[in-house]
C-alpha positions as CSV (number, residue, x, y, z in Angstrom):
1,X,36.7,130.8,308.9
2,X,39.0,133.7,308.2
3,X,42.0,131.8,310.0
4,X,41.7,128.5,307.8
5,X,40.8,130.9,304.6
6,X,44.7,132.6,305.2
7,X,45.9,129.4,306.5
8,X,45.0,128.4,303.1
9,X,45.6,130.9,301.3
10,X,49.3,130.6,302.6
11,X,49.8,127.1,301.8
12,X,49.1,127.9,298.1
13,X,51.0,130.4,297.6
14,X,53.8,128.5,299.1
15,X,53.1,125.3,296.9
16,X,53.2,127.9,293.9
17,X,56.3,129.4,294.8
18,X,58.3,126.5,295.7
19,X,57.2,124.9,292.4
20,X,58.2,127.9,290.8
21,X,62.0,127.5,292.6
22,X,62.1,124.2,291.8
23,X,61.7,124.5,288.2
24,X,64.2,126.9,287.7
25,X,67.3,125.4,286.0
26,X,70.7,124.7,288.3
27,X,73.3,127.0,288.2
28,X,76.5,125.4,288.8
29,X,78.4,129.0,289.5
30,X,76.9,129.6,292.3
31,X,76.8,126.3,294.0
32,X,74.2,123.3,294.7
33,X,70.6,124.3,295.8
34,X,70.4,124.2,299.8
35,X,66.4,124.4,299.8
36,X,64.7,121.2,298.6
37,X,62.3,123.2,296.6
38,X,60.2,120.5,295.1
39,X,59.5,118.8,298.4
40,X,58.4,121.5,300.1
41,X,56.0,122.3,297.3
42,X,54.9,119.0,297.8
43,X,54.2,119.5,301.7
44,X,52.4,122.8,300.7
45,X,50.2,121.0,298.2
46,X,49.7,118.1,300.5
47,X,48.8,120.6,303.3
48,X,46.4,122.5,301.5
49,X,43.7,119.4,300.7
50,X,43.0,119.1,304.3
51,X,42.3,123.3,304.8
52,X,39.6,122.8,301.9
53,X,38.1,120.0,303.4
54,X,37.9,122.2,306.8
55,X,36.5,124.9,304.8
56,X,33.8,122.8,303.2
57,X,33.0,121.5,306.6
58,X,32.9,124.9,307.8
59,X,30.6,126.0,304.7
60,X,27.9,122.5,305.7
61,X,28.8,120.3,303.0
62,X,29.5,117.1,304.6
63,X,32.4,115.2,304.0
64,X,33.3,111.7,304.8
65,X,31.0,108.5,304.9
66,X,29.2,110.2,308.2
67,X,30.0,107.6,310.6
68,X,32.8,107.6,313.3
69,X,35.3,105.6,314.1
C-alpha cells in the first residue's frame, strides 16, 4: 500500500507540474522548448487512473464486472 500510495503520489505531482510547464508562454530568446511538457502531463495523468484503481482494490472495493477473461 505505501508503494502504490508514493507511486501515486508521484504521478500527480508530475501531471501537475508538467501541466504547469506546459502552460507557461514560449520564450523565443532563449530557444524552442526541448521537453514536450504537455504530453508528459498527459502520460502522468493517464498513469495515475490505474494506481487508484490498485488502491481501491487494495482498500476491498471491487472493481470491474467480476468476471475473468
Amino acid at each position: 500500500m505505501t508503494l502504490t500510495l508514493t507511486v501515486l503520489a508521484g504521478l500527480a505531482g508530475l501531471a501537475v507540474f508538467a501541466g504547469w510547464r506546459g502552460a507557461r508562454p514560449p520564450n523565443p530568446h532563449k530557444g524552442p522548448r526541448l521537453m514536450p511538457w504537455r504530453f508528459i502531463m498527459l502520460l502522468a495523468a493517464a498513469g495515475t487512473l490505474p494506481m487508484i484503481v490498485h488502491v481501491l482494490n487494495l482498500l476491498g472495493v471491487t472493481t470491474g464486472n467480476g468476471r475473468g477473461p
